[in-house]
C-alpha positions as CSV (number, residue, x, y, z in Angstrom):
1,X,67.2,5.0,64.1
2,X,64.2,3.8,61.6
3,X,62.9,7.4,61.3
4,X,66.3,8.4,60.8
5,X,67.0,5.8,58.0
6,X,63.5,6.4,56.7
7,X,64.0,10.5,56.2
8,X,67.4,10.0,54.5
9,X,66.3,7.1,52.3
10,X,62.3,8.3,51.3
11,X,63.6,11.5,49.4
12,X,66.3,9.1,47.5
13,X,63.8,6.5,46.2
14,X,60.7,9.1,45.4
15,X,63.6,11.1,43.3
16,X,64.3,7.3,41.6
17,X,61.1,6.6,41.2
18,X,60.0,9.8,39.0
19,X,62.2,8.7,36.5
20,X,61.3,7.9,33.2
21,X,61.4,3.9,32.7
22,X,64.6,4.4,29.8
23,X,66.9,6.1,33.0
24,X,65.6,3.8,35.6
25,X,66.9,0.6,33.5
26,X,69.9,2.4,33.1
27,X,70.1,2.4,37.2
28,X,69.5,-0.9,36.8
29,X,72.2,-2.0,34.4
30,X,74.1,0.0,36.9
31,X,73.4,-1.5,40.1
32,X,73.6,-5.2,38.2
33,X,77.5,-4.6,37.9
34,X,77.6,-3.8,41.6
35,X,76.2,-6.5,43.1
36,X,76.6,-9.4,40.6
37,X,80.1,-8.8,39.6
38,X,81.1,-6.5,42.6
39,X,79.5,-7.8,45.5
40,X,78.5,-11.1,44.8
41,X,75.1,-10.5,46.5
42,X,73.9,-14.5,46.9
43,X,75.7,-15.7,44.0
44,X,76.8,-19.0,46.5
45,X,72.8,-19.3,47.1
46,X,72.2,-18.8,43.3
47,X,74.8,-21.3,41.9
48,X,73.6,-23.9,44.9
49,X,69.9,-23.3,43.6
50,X,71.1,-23.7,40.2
51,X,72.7,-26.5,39.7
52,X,70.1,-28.0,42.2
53,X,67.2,-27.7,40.1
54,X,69.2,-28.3,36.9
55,X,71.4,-31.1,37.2
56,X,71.9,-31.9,33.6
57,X,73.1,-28.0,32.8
58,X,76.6,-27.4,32.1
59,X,78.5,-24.5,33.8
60,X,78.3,-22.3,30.8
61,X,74.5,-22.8,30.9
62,X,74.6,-22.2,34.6
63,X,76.1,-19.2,34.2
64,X,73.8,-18.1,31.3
65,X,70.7,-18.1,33.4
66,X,72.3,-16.9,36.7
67,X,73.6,-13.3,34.6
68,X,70.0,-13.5,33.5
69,X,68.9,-13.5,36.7
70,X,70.4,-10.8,37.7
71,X,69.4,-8.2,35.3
72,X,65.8,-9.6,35.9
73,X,65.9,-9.1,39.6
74,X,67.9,-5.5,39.4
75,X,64.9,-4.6,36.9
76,X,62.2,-5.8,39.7
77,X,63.9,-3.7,42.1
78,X,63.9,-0.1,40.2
79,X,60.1,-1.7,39.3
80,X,59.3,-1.7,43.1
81,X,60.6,1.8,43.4
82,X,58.6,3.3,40.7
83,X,55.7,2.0,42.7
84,X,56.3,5.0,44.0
85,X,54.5,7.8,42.2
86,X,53.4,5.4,38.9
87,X,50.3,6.4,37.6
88,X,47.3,4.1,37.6
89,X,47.1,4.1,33.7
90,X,50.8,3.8,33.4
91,X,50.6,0.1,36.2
92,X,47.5,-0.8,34.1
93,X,49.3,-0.5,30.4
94,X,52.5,-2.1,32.1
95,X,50.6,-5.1,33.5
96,X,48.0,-6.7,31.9
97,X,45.4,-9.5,32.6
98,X,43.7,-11.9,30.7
99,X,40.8,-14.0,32.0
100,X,39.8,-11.3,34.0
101,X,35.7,-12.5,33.4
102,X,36.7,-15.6,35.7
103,X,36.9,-13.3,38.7
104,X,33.7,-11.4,37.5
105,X,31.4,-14.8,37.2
106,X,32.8,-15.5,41.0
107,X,31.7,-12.4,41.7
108,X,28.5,-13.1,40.6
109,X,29.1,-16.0,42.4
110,X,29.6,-14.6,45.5
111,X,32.4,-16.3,46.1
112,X,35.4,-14.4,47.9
113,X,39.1,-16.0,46.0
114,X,42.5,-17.8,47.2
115,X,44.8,-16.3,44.3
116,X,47.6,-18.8,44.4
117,X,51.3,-17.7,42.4
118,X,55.0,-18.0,43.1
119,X,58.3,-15.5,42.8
120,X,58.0,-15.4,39.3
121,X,58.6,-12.5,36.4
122,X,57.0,-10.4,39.1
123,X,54.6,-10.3,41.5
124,X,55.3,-6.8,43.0
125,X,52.2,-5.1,40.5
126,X,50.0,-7.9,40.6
127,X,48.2,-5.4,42.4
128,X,46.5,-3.5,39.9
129,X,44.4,-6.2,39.4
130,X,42.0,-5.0,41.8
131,X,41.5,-2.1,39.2
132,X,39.8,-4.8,37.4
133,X,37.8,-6.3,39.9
134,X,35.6,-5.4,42.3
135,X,36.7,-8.2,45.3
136,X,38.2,-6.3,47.9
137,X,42.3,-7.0,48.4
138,X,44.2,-8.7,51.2
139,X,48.0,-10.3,50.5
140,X,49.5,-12.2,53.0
141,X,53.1,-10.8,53.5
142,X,56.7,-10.8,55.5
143,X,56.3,-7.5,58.2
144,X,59.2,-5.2,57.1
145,X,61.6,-4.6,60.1
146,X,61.5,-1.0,59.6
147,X,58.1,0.1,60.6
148,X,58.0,3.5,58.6
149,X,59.1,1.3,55.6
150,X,56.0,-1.3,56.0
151,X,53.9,2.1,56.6
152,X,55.0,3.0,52.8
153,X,54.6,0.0,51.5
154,X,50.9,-0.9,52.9
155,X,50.2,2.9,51.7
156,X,51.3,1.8,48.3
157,X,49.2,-1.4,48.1
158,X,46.3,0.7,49.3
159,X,46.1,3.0,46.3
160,X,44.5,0.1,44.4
161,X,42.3,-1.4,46.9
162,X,45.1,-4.1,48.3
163,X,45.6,-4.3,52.0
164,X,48.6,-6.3,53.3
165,X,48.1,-8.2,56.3
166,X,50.3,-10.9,58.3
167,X,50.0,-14.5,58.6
168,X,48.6,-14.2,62.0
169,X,46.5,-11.7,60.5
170,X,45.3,-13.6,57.9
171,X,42.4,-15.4,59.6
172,X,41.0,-13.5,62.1
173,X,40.9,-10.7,59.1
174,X,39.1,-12.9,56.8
175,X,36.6,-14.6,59.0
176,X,35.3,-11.5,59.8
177,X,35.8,-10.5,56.3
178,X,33.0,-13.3,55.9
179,X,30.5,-12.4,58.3
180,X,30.3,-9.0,57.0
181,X,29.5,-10.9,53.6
182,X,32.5,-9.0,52.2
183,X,33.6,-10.1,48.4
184,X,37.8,-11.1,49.2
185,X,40.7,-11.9,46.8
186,X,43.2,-13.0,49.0
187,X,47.1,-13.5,47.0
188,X,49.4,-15.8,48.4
189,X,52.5,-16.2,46.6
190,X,53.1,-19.5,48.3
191,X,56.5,-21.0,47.3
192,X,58.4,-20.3,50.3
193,X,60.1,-22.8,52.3
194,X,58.3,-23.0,55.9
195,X,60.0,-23.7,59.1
196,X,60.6,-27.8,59.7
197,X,58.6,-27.3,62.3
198,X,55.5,-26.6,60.6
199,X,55.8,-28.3,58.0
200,X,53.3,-30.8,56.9
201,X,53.3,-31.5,53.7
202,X,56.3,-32.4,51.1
203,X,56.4,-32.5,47.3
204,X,59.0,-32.8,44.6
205,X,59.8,-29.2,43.4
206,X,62.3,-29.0,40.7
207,X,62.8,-32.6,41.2
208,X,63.9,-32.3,44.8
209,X,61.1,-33.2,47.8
210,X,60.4,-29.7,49.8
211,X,58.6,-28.5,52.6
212,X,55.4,-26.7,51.2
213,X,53.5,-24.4,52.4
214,X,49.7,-25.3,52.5
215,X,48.2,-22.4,54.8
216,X,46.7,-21.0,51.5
217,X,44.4,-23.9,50.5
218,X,43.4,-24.5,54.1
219,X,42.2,-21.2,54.4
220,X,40.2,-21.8,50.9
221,X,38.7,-25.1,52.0
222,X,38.0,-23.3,55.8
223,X,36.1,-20.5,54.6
224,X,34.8,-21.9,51.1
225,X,36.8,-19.8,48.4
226,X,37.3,-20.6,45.2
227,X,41.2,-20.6,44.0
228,X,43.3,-20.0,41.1
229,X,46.5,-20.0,40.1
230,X,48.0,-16.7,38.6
231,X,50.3,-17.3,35.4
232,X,52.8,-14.5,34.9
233,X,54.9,-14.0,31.9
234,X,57.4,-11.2,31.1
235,X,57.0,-9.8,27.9
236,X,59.9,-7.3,27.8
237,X,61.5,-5.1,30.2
238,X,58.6,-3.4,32.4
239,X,55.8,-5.0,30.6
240,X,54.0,-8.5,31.9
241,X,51.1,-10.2,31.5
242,X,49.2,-12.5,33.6
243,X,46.8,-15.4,33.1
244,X,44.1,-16.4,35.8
245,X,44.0,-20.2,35.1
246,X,42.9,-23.2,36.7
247,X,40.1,-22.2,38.7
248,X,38.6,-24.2,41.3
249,X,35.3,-23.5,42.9
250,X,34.3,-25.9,45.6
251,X,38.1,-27.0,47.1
252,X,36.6,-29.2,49.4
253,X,36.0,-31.5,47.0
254,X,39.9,-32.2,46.3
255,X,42.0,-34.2,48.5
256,X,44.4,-32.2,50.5
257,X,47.1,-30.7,49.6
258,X,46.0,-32.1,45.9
259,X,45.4,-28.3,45.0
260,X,48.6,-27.0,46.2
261,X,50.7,-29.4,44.4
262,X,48.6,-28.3,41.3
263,X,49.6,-24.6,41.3
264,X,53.2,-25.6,42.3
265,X,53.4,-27.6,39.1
266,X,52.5,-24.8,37.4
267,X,55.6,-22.4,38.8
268,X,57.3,-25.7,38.2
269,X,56.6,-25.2,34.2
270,X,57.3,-21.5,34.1
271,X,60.8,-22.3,35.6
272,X,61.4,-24.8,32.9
273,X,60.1,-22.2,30.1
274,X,62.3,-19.5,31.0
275,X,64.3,-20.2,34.6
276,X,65.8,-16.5,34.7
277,X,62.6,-15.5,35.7
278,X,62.2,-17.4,38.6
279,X,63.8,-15.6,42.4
280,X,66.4,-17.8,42.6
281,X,68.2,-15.7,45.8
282,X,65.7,-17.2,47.9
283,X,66.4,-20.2,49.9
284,X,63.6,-22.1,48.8
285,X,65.6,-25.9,48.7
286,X,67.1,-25.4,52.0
287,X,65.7,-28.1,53.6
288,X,65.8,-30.7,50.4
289,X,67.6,-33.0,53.1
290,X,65.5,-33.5,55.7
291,X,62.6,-34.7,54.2
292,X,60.9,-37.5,56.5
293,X,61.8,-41.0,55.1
C-alpha cells in the first residue's frame, strides 16, 4: 500500500512543484480555504496554543494571528513541494544568509557545529546553507511512516550536501563522523515537546514552564562543537533570510542546559515580533501541567 500511495501521489506533487511561484500561491490560497475554514485542520490545537501563549490578546487579535497562520503554513507547504525540482540558484536567491563568515572561521577552526533553531518562518530550505559552507550536513529528523516518502525526502536533502538521520542515529553517525576528522553542521530545530518520560529539563516558554529538549547541546558539549542559533525572518511570500547569531565555541564552559534556554529565548522573541510565523499546530505546551513542583 505505500508503493501504491507513493506512485499515485509522486506524479501529483512533481506536476505542483514545476509551477511557477505566482500559481503555486494561488494553490495555496486555495487549499487555506479548505482546511482553515472547511476542515478546521487543528484550529482546537491553534486557539488552545493561542490564547496560551497570549493571555492578554483579545479574541479579535486571536483570531488575527491564527488566519495569519494559516496562509503562512499553507505557503510552507506548496514551499516543501517545490523542493521538488527548484533550482539551486532559484533556493539560493529565495533564502538568503547573513553571517555566513562565522561558519567559515569555525571552519578554520576545525570545529564541526550544533545549529540550534525552532519552527519558525521556515526551516524546510535551511538547507541550502550547505551551498555556502563547506561542513558536511546531518539534521536530526522524525522517520516518515511511508518509507518511499522518507526515500524522497532524504534524496531531496542530499542534493545540497544534507543528510537526514534519526535520533538514534544521531550519535553513533557523528562519533564516527569525528574519528574520521570529518567537518559536521549538525541542525536541530529543537522546540519540540519530548516525552515526560525523558524529560529533564523545564523552562518557561511563552511564559508557561515546558519540557525541553536538551539532546542538542549534550551532543555539543559530548563531542566539542561549537553552537549557534539560526535566526529566521520572512521577508515576503517565498523569500527569507537567516541570521547565524550567538555563537558559542567551547560549550563546556556554560552550565547545563544554560545554552539551550539561550536559543529558546531567542524563538521566544521572534514569536513576540511576528507570532504568525511561529507552527502553532504543533503540540508544543501539551504538558504545561505536569511540570515537577
Amino acid at each position: 500500500m505505500q508503493f501504491i500511495a507513493y506512485i499515485i501521489l509522486y506524479p501529483f506533487l512533481w506536476l505542483i512543484s514545476i509551477l511557477p511561484f505566482r500559481l503555486l500561491y494561488f494553490i495555496s490560497d486555495l487549499v487555506y480555504i479548505l482546511i482553515y475554514h472547511i476542515l478546521g485542520y487543528r484550529k482546537k490545537v491553534v486557539n488552545y496554543n493561542l490564547h496560551l501563549a497570549f493571555p492578554d490578546k483579545t479574541n479579535d487579535e486571536i483570531k488575527i494571528i491564527r488566519k495569519k497562520f494559516y496562509h503562512h503554513l499553507c505557503d510552507m507547504l506548496v514551499e516543501a513541494i517545490k523542493s521538488i525540482t527548484i533550482s539551486e540558484a532559484e533556493m539560493i536567491k529565495r533564502y538568503v544568509f547573513k553571517n555566513v563568515e562565522a561558519v567559515h572561521n569555525l571552519e578554520k577552526e576545525n570545529k564541526s557545529i550544533v545549529l540550534f533553531m525552532g519552527h519558525y518562518a521556515s526551516w524546510e530550505w535551511v538547507f541550502i546553507l550547505q551551498k555556502h559552507v563547506n561542513h558536511k550536513g546531518y539534521a536530526v529528523y522524525k522517520q516518515l511512516s511511508n518509507k518511499y516518502f522518507d526515500a524522497m525526502v532524504k534524496r531531496i536533502r542530499a542534493k545540497y550536501n544534507s543528510y537526514l538521520i534519526t535520533t538514534k542515529e544521531t550519535f553513533p553517525v557523528l562519533i564516527k563522523a569525528k574519528k574520521e576528522k570529518q567537518l559536521t553542521l549538525n541542525g536541530f530545530v529543537f522546540d519540540q515537546s519530548p516525552r515526560l518520560n525523558r524529560a529533564i529539563h523545564w523552562q518557561n516558554f511563552m511564559g508557561v514552564k515546558v519540557p525541553v529538549h536538551v539532546g542538542a547541546e549534550i551532543l555539543a558539549k559530548k563531542l566539542d562543537m561549537a553552537t549557534f542559533f539560526l535566526k529566521v525572518k520572512k521577508l515576503k511570500r517565498g523569500y527569507y533570510e537567516a541570521t547565524i547569531m550567538d555563537i558559542i565555541n567551547d560549550p563546556k564552559s556554560f552550565e547545563d542546559y544554560q545554552i539551550t534556554d539561550a536559543y529558546l529565548k531567542h524563538i521566544e522573541e521572534q514569536i513576540l515580533e511576528a507570532p504568525e510565523f511561529y507552527l502553532w499546530t504543533h503540540k508544543r505546551w501539551k504538558h504545561a501541567n505536569s511540570a515537577p513542583k
